[in-house]
C-alpha positions as CSV (number, residue, x, y, z in Angstrom):
1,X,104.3,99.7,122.1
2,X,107.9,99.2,121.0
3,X,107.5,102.2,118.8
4,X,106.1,104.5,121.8
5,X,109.7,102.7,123.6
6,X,111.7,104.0,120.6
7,X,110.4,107.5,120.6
8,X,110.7,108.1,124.3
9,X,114.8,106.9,123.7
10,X,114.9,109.1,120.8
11,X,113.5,112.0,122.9
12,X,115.5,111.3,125.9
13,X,119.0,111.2,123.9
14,X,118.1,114.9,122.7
15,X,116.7,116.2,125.5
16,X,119.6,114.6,127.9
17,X,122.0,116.9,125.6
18,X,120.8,120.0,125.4
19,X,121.4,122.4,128.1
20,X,121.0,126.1,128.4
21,X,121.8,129.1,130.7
22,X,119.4,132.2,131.1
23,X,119.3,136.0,132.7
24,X,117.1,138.5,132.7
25,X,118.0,139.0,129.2
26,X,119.4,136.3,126.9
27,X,119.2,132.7,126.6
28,X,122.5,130.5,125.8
29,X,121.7,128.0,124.4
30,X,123.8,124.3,124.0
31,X,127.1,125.5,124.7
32,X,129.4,122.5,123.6
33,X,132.9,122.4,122.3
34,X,135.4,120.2,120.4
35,X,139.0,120.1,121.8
36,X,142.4,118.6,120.4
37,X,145.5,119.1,121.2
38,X,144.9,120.9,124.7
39,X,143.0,123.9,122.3
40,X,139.3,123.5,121.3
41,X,136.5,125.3,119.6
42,X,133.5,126.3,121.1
43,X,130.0,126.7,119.9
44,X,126.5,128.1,121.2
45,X,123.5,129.9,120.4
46,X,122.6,133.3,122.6
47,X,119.5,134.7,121.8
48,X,118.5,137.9,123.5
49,X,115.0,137.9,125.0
50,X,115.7,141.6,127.3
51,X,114.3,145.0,125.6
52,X,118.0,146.8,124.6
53,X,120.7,144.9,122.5
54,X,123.3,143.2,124.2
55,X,127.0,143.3,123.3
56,X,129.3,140.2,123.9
57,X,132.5,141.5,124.6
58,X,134.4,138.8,125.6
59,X,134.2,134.8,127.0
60,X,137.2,134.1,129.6
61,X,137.7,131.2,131.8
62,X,140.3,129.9,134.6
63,X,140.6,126.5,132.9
64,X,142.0,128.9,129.5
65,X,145.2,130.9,128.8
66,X,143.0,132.9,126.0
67,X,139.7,132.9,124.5
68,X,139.4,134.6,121.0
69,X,135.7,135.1,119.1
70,X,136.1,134.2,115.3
71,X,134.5,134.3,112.2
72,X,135.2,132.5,109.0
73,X,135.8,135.0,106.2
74,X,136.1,133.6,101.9
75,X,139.2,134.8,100.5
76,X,139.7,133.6,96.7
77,X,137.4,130.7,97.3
78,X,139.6,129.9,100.5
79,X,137.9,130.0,104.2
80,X,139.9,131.5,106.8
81,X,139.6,132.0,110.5
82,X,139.5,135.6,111.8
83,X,139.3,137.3,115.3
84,X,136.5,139.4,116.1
85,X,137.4,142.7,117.3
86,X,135.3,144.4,120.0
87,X,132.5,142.1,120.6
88,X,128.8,141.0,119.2
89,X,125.9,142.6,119.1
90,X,123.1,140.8,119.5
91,X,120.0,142.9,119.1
92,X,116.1,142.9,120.5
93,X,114.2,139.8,119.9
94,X,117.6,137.7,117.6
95,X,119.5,135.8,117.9
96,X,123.0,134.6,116.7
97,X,124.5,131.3,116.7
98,X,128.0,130.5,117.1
99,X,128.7,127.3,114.9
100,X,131.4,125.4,112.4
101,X,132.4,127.5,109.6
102,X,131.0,130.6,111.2
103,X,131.3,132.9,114.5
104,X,133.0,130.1,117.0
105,X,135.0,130.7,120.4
106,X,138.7,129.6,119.8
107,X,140.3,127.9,123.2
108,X,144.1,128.2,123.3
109,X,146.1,125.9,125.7
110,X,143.5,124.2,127.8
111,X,145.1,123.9,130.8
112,X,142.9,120.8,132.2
113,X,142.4,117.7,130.3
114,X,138.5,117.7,129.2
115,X,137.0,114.3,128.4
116,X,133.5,113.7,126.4
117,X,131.3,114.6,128.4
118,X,132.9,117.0,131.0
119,X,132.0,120.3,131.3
120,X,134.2,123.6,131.5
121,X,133.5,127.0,133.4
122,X,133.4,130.3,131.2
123,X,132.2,133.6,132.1
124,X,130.6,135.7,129.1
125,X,131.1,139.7,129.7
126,X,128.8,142.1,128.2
127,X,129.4,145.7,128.1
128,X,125.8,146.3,129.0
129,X,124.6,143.3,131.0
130,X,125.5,141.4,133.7
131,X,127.9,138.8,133.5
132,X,126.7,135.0,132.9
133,X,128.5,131.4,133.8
134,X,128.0,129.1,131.2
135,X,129.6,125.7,131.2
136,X,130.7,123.8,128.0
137,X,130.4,120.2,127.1
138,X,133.1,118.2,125.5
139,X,131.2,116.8,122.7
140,X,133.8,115.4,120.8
141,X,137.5,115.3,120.8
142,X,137.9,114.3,117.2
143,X,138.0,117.8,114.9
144,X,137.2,118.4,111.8
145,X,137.1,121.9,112.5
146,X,140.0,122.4,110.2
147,X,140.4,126.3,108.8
148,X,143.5,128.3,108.4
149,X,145.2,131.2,111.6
């Protein structure tokens, strides 16, 4: 019995977490982000489930002076942040997962104070879809998402 008790915690603790936002199209998938010192990094998987690929242009939010898509690139053995310019593609049937030391949202000057646990508005434009609200937990507000601008 107190193993069945366990497992039903366990399950409860993961499922509690997770939380996902859906269209006609796409699925997003645990949006949650890390912030420090009023900027943050956010992270998600989108997965599109429509029947033509999808293109993320942007992610913009009242509670954010700027939003930037990265991706980590290896120069000379060193990891380095860049921007993404004009969007992600996510095509038919994939997806693509936005995570440390890979494509990640970059939140400049917060302009709210976000504790664990809160979530924040964004709106994610597509150029061929619809737009979609999706709200982003503080997860953490330790980083050790450390990488070079």
């Amino acid at each position: 019995m107190k193993i069945v008790i366990l497992l039903l915690i366990i399950f409860y603790s993961f499922t509690s977490q997770a939380h996902k936002f859906e269209a006609d199209n796409m699925i997003v998938n645990h949006p949650w982000m890390k912030v420090f010192n009023m900027n943050g990094a956010g992270y998600f998987k989108i997965k599109n489930i429509g029947k033509t690929d999808i293109e993320l242009l942007e992610v913009v939010s009242e509670s954010v002076n700027n939003i930037e898509m990265h991706t980590i690139i290896m120069e000379e053995g060193i990891s380095k942040m860049r921007p993404i310019k004009g969007g992600v593609i996510i095509k038919v049937g994939e997806s693509i997962e936005f995570k440390p030391m890979g494509y990640h949202l970059m939140f400049f000057e917060i302009n709210e104070k976000l504790l664990e646990g809160e979530l924040m508005n964004t709106h994610f434009r597509f150029k061929n879809s619809k737009d979609l609200i999706v709200k982003f937990k503080v997860e953490s507000n330790k980083s050790s998402h450390n990488h070079e601008h």
